[in-house]
N, C-alpha and C positions, 0 to 999 in steps of 0.2 A: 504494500500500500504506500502510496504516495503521498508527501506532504499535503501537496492540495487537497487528497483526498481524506487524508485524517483531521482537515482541517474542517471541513464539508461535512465528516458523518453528523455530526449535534444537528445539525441543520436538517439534514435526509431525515435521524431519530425523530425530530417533532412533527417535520411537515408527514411522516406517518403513521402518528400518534394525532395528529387534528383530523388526519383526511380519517380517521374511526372516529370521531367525536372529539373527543376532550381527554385531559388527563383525567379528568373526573371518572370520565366513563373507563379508562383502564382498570383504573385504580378500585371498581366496582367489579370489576371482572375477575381481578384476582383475588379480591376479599370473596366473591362468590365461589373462587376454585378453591380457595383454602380454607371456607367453609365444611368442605366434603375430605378434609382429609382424615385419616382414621376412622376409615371405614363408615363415615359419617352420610348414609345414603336418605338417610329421614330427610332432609332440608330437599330432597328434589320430589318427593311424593306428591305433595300437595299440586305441584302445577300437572300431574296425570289425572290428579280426582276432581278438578274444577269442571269439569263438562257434567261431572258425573254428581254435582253436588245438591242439583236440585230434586233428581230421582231420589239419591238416598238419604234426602230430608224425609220425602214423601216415603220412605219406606219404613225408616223409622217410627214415625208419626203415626201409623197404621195399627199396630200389635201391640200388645203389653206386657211388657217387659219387668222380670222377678231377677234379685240376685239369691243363686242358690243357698251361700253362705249370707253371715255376717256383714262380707267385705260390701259393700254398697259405691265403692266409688268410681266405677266405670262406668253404672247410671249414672250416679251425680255427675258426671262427670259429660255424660249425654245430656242432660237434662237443663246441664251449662248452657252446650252448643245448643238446644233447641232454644232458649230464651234468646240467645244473639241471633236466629237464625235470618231476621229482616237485617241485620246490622252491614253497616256498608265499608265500614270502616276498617284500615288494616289491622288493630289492637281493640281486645275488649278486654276488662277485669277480668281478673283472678277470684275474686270474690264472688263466692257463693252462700247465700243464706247469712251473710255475713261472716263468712271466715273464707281465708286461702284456699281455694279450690285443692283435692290434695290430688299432687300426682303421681304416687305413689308404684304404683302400679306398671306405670311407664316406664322404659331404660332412660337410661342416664344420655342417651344420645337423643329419646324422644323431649325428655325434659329440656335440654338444652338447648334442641330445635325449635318450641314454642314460647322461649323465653328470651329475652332480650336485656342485658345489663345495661342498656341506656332507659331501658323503660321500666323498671322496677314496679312489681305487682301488676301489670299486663302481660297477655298472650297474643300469640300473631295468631289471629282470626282462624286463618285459613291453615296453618299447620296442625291449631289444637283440632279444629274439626277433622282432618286427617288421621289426625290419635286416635282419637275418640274412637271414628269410622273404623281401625284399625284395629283396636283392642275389644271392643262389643262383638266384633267377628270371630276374632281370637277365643272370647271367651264364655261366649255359643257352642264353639266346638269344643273345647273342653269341660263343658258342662257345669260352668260355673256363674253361666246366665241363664236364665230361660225365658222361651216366650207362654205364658198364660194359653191353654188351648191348644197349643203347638203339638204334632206327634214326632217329629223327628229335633225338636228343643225344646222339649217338655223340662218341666222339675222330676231331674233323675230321684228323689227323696221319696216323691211320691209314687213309685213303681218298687218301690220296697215293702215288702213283706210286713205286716203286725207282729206288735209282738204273743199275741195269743196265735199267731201261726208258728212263730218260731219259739214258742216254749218248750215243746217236747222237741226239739229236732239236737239239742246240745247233747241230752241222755242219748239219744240215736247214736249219733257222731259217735261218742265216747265208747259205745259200744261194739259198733263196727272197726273203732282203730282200737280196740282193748285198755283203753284210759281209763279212770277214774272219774266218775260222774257227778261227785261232788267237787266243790271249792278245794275245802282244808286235803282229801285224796289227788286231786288233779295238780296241786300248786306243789304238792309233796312229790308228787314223782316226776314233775319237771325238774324241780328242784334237784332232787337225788341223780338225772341225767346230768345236768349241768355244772353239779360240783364233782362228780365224776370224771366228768371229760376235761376239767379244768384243773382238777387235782393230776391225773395223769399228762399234760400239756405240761403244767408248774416244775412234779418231777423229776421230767425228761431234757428238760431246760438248765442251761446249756451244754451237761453232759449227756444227751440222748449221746446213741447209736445207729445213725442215718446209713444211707448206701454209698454216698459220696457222691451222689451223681452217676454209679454206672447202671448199663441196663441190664443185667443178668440179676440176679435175687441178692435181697439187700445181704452182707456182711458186718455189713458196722466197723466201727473202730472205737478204740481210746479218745477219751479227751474229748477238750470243748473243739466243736467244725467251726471253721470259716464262713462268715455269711453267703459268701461267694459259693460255697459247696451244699447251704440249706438250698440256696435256690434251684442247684439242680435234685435235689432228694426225693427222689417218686416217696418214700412209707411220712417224709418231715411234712412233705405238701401235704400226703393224705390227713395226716393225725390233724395239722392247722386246718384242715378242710373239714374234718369233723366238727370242732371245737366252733369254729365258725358258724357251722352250721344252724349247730344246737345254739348256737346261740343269739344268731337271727330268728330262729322259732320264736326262742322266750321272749324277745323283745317284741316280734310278728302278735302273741298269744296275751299281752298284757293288758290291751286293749280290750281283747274279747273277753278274755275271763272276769275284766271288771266289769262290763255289761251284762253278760250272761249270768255271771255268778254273785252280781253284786247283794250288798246284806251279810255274805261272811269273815269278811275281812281280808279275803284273798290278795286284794288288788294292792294292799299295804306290804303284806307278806315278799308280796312280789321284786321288792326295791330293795331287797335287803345283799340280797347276793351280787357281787362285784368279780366276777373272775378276772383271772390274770392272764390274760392270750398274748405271749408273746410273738406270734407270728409277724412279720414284714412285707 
């Protein structure tokens, strides 16, 4: 490059930066590209669902809408966007019912997306509605919305069994897998599984007698193994696999047993036992 020509690029740089607009307008282009870095794909949704925004007003608006749980804030959170839904403007409050709308429930990329540090306690219009629209779908199919009437997003709650259908079915159960059909008998012989396989686990720690990793029939050896050498041990994995096992049960069963068996005290009982699983 030539003198005259390094003297010229500033000159070439602007006049191709005005014939796009202005520095302004660059300077908006990359604060928009550097919006989306970190996987930051939320901020471009919104302009796909604007065509789309006055059907699934109108769809909303239609059916009635239950949270299956407690959690209530993906309606409220609808229910936001219905009240703005004439609003024309780019930001509406955060306030709902008089407190901060919560948005809990949203990632940390959608939060960020509908909020803006120059405008503290507003939302961008059109990205919250996008959330909203996003997570009430989302959480339709997980079954932790429903619509009222609905047969394929019904309240999964109410397709559950009574409990005067499910009274005799625990002694069933119990009977066919050879258990214990009361509380203080059922929590006893978990129990007696669990410090068994845990007492044997404890034992064997760190002096068991693993294979070493080879594949012909275990031999064992002396001394404390190498972790390096539990990881290959076909009998060290089975025993951790046991012990595991039994012990996802008991956690799986603490649940149940204090519903089904509640009134004997079982479900206290149940807290008391802590094994020691060494496994990694």
């Amino acid at each position: 490059m030539t003198a005259a020509q390094r003297a010229a690029a500033p000159a070439m740089a602007q006049k191709a930066v005005l014939s796009s607009g202005s520095f302004d307008a660059e300077f908006a282009d990359i604060e928009a590209v550097a919006a989306q870095h970190g996987n930051n794909h939320e901020v471009l949704v919104a302009r796909f669902y604007k065509r789309d925004r006055a059907p699934m007003f109108d769809l909303v608006g239609t059916p009635a809408f239950e949270a299956v749980s407690e959690d209530r804030r993906v309606l409220d959170a609808l229910a936001h966007a219905r009240a703005h839904q004439s609003a024309t403007r780019e930001y509406v409050s955060e306030l709902y019912e008089g407190q901060p709308l919560d948005l809990g429930f949203a990632s940390q990329n959608w939060q960020r997306a509908v909020r803006d540090r120059r405008r503290p306690g507003m939302l961008d219009r059109r990205r919250f509605e996008t959330l909203v629209f996003t997570y009430l779908a989302e959480h339709l199919r997980t079954g932790d919305a429903a619509i009222t009437g609905s047969d394929t997003f019904a309240n999964w709650l109410e397709a559950l069994p009574d409990w005067e259908e499910c009274g005799p079915k625990p002694a069933q159960l119990c009977e066919a897998t050879g258990r214990p059909d009361t509380a203080a008998g059922f929590t006893a012989a978990l129990r007696g599984r669990l410090e068994a396989t845990a007492a044997e686990v404890d034992s064997e720690y760190p002096d068991h007698r693993p294979c070493c990793g080879r594949q012909g029939p275990c031999e064992g050896h002396d001394g404390p193994v190498p972790r390096s050498t539990q990881s290959r041990c076909r009998c060290w994995r089975r025993r951790c696999h046991s012990a595991a096992t039994l012990v996802g049960m008991w956690l799986a069963f603490q649940p149940v047993v204090a519903e089904f068996l509640a009134g004997e005290g079982c479900h206290r009982s149940l807290r008391t036992v802590r094994p020691r699983i060494h496994c990694r």
